[in-house]
VEXKOLVEX-894328 format. One record per residue (C-alpha): chain; x, y, z; residue in three letters. Coordinates in nm, 2 decimals. Layout:
N
+------+--------+--------+--------+------+
| unit |     px |     py |     pz | code |
+------+--------+--------+--------+------+
|    A |      X |      Y |      Z |  Ala |
...
+------+--------+--------+--------+------+
//
This chain:
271
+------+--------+--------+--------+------+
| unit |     px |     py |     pz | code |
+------+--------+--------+--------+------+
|    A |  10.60 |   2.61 |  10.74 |  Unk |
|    A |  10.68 |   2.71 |  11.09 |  Unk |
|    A |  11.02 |   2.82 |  11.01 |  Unk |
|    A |  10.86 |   3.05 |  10.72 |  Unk |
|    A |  10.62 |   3.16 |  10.96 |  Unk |
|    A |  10.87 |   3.23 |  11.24 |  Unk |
|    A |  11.05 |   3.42 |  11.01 |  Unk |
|    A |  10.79 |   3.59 |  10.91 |  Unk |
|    A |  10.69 |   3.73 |  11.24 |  Unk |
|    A |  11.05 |   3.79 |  11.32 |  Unk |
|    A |  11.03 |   4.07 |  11.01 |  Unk |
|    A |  10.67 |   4.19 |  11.16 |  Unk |
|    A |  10.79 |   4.19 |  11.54 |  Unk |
|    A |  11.09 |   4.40 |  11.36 |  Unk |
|    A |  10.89 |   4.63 |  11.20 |  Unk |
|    A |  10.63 |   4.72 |  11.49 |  Unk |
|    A |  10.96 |   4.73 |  11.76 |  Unk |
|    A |  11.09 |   5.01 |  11.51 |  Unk |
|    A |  10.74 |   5.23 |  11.49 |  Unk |
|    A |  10.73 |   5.14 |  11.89 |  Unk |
|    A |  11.05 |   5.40 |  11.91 |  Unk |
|    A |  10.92 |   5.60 |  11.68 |  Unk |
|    A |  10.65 |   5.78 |  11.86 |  Unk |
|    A |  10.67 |   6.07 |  11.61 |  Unk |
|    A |  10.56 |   5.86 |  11.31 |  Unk |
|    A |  10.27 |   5.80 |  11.46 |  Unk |
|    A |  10.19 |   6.16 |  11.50 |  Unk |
|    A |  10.26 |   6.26 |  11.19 |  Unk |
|    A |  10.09 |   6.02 |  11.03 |  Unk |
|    A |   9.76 |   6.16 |  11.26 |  Unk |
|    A |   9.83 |   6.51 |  11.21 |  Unk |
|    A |   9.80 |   6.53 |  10.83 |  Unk |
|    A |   9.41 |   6.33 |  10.82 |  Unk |
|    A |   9.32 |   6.49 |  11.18 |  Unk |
|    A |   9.40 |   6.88 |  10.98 |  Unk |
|    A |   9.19 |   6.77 |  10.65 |  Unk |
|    A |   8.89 |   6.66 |  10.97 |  Unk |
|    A |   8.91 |   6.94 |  11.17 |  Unk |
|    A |   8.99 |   7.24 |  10.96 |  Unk |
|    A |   8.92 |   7.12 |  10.59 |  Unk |
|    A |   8.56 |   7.00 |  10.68 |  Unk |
|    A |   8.46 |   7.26 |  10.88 |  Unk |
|    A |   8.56 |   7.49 |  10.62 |  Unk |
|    A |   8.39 |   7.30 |  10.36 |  Unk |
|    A |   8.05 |   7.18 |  10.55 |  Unk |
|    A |   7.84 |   7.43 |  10.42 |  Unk |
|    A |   7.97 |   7.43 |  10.09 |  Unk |
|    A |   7.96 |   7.07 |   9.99 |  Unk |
|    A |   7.63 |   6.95 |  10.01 |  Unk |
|    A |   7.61 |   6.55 |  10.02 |  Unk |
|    A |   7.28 |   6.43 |   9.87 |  Unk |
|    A |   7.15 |   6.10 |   9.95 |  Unk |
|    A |   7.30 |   5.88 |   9.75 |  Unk |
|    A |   7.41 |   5.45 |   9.79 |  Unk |
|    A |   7.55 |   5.40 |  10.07 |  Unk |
|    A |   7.43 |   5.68 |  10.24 |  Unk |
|    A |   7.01 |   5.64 |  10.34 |  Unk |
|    A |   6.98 |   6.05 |  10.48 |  Unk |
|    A |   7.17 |   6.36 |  10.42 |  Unk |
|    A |   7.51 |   6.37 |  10.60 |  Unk |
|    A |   7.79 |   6.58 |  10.70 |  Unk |
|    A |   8.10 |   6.65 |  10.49 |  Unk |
|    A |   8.33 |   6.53 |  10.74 |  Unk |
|    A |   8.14 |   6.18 |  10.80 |  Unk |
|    A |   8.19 |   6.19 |  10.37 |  Unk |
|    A |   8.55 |   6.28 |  10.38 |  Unk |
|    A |   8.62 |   6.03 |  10.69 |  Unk |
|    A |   8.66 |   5.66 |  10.51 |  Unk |
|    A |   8.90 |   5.81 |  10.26 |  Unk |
|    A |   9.11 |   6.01 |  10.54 |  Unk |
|    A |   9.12 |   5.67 |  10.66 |  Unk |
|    A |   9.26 |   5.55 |  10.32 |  Unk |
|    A |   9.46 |   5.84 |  10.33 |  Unk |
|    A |   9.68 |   5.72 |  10.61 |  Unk |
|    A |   9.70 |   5.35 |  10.45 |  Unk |
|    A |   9.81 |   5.52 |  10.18 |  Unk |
|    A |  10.11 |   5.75 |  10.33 |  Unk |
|    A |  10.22 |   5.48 |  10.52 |  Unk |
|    A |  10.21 |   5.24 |  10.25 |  Unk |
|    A |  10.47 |   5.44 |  10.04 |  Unk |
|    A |  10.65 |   5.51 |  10.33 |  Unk |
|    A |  10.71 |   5.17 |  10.33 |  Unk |
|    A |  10.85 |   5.22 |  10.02 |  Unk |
|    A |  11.08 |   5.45 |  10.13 |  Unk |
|    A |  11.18 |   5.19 |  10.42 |  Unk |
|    A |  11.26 |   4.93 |  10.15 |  Unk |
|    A |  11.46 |   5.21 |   9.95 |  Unk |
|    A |  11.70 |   5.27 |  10.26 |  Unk |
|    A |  11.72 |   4.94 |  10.40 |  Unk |
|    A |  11.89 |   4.88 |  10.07 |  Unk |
|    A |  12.11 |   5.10 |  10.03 |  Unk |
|    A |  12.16 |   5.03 |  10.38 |  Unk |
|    A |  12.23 |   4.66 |  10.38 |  Unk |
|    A |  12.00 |   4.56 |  10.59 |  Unk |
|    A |  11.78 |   4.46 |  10.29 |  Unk |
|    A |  12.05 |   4.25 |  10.09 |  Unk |
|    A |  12.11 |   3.97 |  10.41 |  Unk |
|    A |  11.71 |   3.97 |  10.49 |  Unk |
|    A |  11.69 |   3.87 |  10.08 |  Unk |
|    A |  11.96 |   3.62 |  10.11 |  Unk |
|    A |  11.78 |   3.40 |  10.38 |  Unk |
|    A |  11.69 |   3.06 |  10.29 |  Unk |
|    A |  11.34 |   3.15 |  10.21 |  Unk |
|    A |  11.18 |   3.21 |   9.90 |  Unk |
|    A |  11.17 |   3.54 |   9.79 |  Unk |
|    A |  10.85 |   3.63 |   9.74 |  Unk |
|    A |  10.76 |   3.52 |  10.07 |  Unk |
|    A |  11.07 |   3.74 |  10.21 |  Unk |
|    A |  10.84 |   3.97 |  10.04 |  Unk |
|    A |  10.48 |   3.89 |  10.17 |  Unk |
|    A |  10.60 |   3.93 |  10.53 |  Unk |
|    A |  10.72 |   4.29 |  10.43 |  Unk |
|    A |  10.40 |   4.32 |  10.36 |  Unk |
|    A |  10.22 |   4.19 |  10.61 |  Unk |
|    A |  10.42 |   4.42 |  10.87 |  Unk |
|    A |  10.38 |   4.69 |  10.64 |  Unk |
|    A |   9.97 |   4.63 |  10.64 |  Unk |
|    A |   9.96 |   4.57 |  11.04 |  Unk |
|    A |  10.13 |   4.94 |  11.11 |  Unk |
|    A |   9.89 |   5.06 |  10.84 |  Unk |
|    A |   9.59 |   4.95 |  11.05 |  Unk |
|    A |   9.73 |   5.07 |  11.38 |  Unk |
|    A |   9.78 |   5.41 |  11.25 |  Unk |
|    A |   9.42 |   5.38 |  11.08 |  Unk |
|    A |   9.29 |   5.26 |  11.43 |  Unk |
|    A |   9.43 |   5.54 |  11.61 |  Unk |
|    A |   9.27 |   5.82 |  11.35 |  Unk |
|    A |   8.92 |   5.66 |  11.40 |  Unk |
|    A |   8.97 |   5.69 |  11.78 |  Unk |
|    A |   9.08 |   6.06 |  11.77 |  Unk |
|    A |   8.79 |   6.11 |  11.51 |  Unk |
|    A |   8.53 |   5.99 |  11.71 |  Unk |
|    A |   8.66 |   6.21 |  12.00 |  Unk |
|    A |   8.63 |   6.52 |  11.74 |  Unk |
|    A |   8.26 |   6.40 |  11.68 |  Unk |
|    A |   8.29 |   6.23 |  11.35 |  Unk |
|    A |   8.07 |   5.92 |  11.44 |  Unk |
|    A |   8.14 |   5.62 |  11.18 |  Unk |
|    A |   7.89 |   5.30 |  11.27 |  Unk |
|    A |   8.22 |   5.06 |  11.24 |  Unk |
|    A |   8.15 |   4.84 |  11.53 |  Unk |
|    A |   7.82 |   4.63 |  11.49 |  Unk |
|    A |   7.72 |   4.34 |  11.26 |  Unk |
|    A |   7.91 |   4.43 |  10.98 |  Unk |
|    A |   8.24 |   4.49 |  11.13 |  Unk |
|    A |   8.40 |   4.17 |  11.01 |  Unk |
|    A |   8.32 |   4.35 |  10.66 |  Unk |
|    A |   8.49 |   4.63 |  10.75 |  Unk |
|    A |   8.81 |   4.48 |  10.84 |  Unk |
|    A |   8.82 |   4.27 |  10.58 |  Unk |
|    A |   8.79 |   4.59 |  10.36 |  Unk |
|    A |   9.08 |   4.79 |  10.53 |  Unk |
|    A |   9.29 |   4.51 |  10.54 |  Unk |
|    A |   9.23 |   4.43 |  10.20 |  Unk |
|    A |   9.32 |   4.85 |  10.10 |  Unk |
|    A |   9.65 |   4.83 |  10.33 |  Unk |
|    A |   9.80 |   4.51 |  10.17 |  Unk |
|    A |   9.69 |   4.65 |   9.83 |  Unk |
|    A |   9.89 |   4.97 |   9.93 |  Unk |
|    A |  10.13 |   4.84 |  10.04 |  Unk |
|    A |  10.21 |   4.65 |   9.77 |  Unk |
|    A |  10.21 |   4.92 |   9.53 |  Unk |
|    A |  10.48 |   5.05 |   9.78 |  Unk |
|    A |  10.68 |   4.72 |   9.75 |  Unk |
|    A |  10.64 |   4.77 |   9.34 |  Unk |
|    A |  10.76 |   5.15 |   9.38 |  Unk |
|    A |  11.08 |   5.06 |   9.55 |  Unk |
|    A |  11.16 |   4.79 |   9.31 |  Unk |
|    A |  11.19 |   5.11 |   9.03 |  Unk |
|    A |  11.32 |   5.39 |   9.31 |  Unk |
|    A |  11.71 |   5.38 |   9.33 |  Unk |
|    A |  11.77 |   5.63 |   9.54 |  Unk |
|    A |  11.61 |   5.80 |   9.86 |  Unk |
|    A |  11.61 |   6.14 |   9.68 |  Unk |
|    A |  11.37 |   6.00 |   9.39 |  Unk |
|    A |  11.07 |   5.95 |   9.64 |  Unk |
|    A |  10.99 |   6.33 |   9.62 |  Unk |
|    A |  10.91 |   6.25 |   9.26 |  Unk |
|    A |  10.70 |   5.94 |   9.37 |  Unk |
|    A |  10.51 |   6.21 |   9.62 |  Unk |
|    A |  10.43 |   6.39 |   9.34 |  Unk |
|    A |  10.30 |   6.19 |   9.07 |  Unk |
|    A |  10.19 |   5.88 |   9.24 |  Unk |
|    A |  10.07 |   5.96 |   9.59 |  Unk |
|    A |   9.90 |   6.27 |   9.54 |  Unk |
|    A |   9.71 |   6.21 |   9.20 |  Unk |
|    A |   9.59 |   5.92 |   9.30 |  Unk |
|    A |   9.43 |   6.04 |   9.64 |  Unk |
|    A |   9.31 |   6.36 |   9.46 |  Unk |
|    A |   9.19 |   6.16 |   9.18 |  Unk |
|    A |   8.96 |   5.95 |   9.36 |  Unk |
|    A |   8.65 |   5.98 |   9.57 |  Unk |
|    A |   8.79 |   6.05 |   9.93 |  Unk |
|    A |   8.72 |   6.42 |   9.88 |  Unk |
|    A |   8.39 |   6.44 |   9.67 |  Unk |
|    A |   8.17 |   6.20 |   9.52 |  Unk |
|    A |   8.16 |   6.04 |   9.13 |  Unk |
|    A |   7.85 |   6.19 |   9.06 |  Unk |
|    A |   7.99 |   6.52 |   9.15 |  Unk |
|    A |   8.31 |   6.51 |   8.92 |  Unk |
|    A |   8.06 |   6.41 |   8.63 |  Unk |
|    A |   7.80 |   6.68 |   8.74 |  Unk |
|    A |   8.09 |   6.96 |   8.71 |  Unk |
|    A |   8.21 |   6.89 |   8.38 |  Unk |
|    A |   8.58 |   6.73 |   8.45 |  Unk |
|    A |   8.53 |   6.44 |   8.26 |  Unk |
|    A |   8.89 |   6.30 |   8.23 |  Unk |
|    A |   8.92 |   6.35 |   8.63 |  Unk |
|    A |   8.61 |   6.18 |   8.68 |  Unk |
|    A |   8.72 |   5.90 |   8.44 |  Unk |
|    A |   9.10 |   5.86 |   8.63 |  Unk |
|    A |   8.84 |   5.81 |   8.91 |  Unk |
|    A |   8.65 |   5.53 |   8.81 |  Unk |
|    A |   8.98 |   5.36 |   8.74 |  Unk |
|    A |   9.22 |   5.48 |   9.01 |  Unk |
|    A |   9.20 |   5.15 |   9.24 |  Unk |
|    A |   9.24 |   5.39 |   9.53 |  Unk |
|    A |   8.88 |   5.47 |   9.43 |  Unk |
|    A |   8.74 |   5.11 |   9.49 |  Unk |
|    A |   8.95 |   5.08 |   9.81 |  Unk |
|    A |   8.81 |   5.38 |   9.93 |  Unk |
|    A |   8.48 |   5.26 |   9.85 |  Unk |
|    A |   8.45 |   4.91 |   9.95 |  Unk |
|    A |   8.54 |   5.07 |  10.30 |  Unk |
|    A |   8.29 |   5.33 |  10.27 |  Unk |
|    A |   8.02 |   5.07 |  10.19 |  Unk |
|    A |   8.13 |   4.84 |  10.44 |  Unk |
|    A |   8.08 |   5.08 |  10.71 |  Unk |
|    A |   7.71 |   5.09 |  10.62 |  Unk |
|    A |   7.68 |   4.75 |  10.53 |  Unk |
|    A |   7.58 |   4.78 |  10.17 |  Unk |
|    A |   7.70 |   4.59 |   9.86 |  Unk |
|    A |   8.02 |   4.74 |   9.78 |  Unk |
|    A |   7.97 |   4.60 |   9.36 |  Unk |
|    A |   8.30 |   4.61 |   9.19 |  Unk |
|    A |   8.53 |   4.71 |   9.50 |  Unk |
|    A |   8.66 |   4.41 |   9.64 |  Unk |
|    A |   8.75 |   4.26 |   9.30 |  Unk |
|    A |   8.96 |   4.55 |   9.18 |  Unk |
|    A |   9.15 |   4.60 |   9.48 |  Unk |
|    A |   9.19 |   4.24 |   9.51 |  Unk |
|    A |   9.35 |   4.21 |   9.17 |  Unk |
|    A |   9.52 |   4.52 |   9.22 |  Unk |
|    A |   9.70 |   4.34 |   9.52 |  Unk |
|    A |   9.75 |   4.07 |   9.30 |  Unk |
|    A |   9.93 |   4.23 |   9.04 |  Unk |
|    A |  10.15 |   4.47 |   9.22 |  Unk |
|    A |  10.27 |   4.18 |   9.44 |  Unk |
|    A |  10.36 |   3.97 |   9.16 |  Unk |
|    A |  10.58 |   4.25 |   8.97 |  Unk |
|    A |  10.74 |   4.37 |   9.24 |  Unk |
|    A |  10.82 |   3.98 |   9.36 |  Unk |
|    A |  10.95 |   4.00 |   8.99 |  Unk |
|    A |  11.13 |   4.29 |   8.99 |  Unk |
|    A |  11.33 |   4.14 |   9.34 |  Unk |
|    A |  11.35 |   3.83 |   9.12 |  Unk |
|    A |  11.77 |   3.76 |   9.18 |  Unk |
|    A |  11.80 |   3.74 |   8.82 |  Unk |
|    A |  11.68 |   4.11 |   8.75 |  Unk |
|    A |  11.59 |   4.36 |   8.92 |  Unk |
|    A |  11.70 |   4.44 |   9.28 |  Unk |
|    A |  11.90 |   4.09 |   9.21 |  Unk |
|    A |  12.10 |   4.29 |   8.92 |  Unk |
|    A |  12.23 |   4.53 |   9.16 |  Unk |
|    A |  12.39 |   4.27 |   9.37 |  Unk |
|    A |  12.61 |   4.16 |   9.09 |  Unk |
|    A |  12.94 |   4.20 |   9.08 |  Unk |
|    A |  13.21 |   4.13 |   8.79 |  Unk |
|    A |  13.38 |   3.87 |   8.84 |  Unk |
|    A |  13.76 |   3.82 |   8.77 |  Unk |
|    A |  13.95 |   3.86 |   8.44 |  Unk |
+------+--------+--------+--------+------+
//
């Protein structure tokens, strides 16, 4: 146990020593929430009107609406990117000696992971900071914070999961525009970081609203809006939990040496 655990902080300390030089990760990964705050908000405020509605006890601003899923909005990016990571440590090399270690795999796997889930809540740290500056005020500290973090560390691994599932399918680093396209976006349009169920249901656009109510995004997304408020978050926790679940046992299958990732590392052998 504390050689798996050594090794797995050796992949974490990795992981946060790269983002450490990378000081224009983290600002990317601001600028794109920080521009839906500041300009798509202020745009919006008068148009969206937020009734009072669970978890939510008075009327509220758009942008104190929009700001738990901008936080699952960075969890998000950066989960995929993680994807992306995985994509060109392997084509790389780097990838193929950290899987031949004498570990098993799918721990290999869970320390990914965890690293991926720890820069995911740095950069989702630092966008609640620079939120509060711009006046959003979220009640995250208090007697329900230990609720809260559960919830957002619960939404990154989840993520970040689905990343490590993604990269087990995407063979090359030009595919992950296609990924962009018709997994990250759908599924953060398609959910309630922007507007409320009751409000897809209201309009008319039934089949969004029902890719809503199933988009796991959705109930990570709202078990972090609820937790800020301290309210019941219902079936939250349990989907994203099993979403975790799931994603990490595929893709720990899909890495399994015997298909595959593992399939690409074979080689014929002689005649």
């Amino acid at each position: 146990m504390r050689h798996a655990f050594q090794a797995m902080w050796a992949i974490v300390a990795r992981e946060l020593a790269k983002f450490m030089r990378q000081t224009g990760r983290l600002v990317s990964a601001l600028v794109r929430p920080l521009l839906w705050l500041a300009v798509f908000a202020a745009g919006f405020r008068n148009v969206f009107g937020v009734a009072i509605a669970p978890p939510y006890e008075t009327y509220i601003s758009y942008d104190v609406y929009i700001a738990p899923g901008l936080i699952g909005m960075v969890l998000l990016f950066n989960g995929m990117q993680s994807s992306l990571a995985m994509v060109y440590d392997r084509e790389m090399g780097l990838m193929r000696l950290l899987l031949t270690a004498p570990l098993p795999r799918p721990w290999i796997l869970l320390s990914k992971l965890v690293a991926t889930a720890v820069l995911s809540l740095m950069q989702a740290l630092a966008f609640v900071l620079v939120a509060w500056l711009l006046g959003t005020e979220l009640p995250i500290w208090g007697a329900h914070t230990p609720h809260v973090l559960l919830a957002a560390v619960s939404s990154a691994l989840m993520l970040g999961a689905l990343g490590l599932l993604l990269s087990v399918h995407i063979k090359q680093l030009e595919n992950f525009a296609g990924t962009m396209n018709f997994v990250i976006f759908p599924m953060y349009f398609m959910s309630t970081a922007l507007y409320p169920l009751w409000k897809l249901e209201e309009s008319g656009a039934v089949w969004v609203w029902q890719i809503a109510r199933f988009n796991p995004f959705t109930h990570a997304v709202e078990w972090m809006r609820f937790a800020i408020y301290g309210q019941d978050p219902g079936l939250a926790p349990y989907v994203v939990l099993a979403t975790l679940g799931l994603c990490f046992f595929f893709a720990s299958w899909g890495y399994d040496p015997q298909r595959g990732f593992g399939a690409l590392t074979k080689r014929p052998g002689p005649p």
